[in-house]
C-alpha positions in Angstrom: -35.0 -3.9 -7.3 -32.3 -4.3 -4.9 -30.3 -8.3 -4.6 -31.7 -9.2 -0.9 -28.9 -9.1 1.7 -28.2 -13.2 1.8 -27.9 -13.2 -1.6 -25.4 -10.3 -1.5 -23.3 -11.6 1.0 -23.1 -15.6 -0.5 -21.6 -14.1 -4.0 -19.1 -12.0 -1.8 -18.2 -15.2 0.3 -17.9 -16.9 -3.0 -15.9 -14.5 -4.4 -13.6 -14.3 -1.2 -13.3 -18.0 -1.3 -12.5 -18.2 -5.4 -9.7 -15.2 -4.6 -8.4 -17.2 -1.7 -7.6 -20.0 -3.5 -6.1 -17.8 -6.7 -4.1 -16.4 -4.6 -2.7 -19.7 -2.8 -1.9 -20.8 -6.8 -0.4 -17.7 -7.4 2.1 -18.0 -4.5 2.6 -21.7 -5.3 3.5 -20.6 -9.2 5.9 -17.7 -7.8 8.0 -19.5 -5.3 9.4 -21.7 -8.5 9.7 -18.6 -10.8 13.0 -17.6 -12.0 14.8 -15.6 -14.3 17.6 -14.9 -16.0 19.3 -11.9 -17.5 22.7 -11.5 -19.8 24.6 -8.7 -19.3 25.0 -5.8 -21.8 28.6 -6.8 -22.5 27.0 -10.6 -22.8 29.8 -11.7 -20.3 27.5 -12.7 -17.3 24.3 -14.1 -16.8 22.5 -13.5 -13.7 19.4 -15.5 -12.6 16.8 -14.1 -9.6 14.7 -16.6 -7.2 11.0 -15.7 -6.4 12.1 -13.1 -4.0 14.4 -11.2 -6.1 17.4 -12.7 -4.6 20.5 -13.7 -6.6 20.2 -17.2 -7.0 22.9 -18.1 -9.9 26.1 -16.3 -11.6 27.1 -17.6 -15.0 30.4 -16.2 -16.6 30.0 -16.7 -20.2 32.5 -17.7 -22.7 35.5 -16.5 -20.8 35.2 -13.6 -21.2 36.1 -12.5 -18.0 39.6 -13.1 -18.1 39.9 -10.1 -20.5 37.8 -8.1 -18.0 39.3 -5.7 -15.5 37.8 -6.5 -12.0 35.6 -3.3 -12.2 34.1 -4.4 -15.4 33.4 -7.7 -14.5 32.0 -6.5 -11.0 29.4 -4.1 -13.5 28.4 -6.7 -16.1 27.7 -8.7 -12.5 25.6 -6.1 -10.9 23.7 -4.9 -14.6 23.1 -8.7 -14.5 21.7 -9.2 -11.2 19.8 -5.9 -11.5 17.9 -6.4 -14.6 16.9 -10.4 -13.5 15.7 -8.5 -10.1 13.6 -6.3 -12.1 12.5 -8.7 -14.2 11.1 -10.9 -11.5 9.8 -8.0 -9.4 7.6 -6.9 -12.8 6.5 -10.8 -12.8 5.2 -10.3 -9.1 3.1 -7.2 -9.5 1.4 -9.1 -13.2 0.6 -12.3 -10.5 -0.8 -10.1 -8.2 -2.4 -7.2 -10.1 -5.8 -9.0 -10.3 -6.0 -8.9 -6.5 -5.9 -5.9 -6.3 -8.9 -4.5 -8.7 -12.0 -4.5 -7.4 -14.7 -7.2 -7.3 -16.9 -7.3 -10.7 -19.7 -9.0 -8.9 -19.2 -7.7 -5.5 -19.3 -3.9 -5.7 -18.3 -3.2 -2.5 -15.2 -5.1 -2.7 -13.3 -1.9 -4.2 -9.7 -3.8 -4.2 -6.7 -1.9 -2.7 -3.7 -0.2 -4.2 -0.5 -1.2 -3.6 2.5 1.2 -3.8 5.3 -1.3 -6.1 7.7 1.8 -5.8 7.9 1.4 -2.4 7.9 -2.1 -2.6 10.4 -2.9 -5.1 12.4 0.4 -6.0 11.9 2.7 -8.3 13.3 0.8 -11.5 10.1 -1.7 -11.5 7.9 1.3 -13.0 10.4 2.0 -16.1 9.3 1.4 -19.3 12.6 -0.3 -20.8 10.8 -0.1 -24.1 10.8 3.7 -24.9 13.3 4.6 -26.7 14.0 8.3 -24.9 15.0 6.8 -22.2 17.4 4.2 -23.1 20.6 7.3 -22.3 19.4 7.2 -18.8 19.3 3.2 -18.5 22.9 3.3 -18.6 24.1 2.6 -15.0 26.1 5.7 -13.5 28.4 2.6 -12.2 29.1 1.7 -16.2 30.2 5.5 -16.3 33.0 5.6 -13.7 35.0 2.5 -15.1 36.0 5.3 -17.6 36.6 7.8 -15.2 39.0 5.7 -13.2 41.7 6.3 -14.7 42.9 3.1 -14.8 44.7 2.0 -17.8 
C-alpha cells in the first residue's frame, strides 16, 4: 500500500527544511575553517581561509636566510598548495551529505557535483598511496636543479 500523497509531500518538506538548516550550519562551520600546511623542506608554513585563499605565511626557524629566492618561492607555493588542498577536501566532506539522495524521500535523488572542476584536479589525489608519491613531487621543485645556478 502506497504512503497517500500529503503524507509524502510533509516528510519531503521536512526533509527540505532539516537539509536547509544543515546546510546554513555547515556554511557557518566553514567560513571559520582554516588550515595549515608545513612545507616539505619545513621552512614555511602556509595556512588557507574557507575559500582556499592564502590567508597566513609563516617562515620557520630562519631558515630562509640559507634559501636561494627560488627555493624559498617553492617551499612557499608547496606550502600554500597543499593548505589549498587540504581545505578544498574539507569542503567536499561538509558538503558530501547534500548531495546523496534522500533516505526517506525517494524521489529526492541528490545531485552530483563535479569537485575536479571545482577545485582542480589535485583534490581527487590519494596522498596516501604510496605509488604515487614520485609524481607528488612538484615539476617546480625540479627546475631549481636545472637552473643552473650555483
Amino acid at each position: 500500500m502506497t504512503e497517500p500523497l500529503e503524507k509524502r509531500l510533509e516528510k519531503a518538506m521536512a526533509e527540505l527544511q532539516a537539509a536547509q538548516e544543515a546546510v546554513a550550519r555547515t556554511e557557518r562551520e566553514l567560513r571559520q575553517a582554516s588550515f595549515a600546511v608545513l612545507s616539505s623542506d619545513r621552512a614555511v608554513r602556509a595556512t588557507a581561509g574557507p575559500q582556499g585563499e592564502l590567508t597566513g605565511i609563516e617562515f620557520l626557524d630562519g631558515k630562509y636566510r640559507d634559501m636561494s629566492p627560488q627555493e624559498l618561492a617553492a617551499s612557499v607555493l608547496e606550502a600554500a598548495g597543499a593548505a589549498r588542498v587540504k581545505m578544498n577536501r574539507h569542503v567536499m566532506k561538509a558538503m558530501a551529505p547534500f548531495t546523496e539522495p534522500s533516505s526517506n524521500v525517494p524521489e529526492l535523488k541528490g545531485f552530483e557535483l563535479d569537485w575536479e572542476r571545482i577545485f582542480g584536479p589535485e583534490v581527487l589525489r590519494d596522498d596516501e598511496d604510496p605509488a604515487r608519491a614520485d609524481e607528488q613531487a612538484p615539476a617546480w621543485r625540479d627546475a631549481l636543479d636545472e637552473d643552473g645556478e650555483d
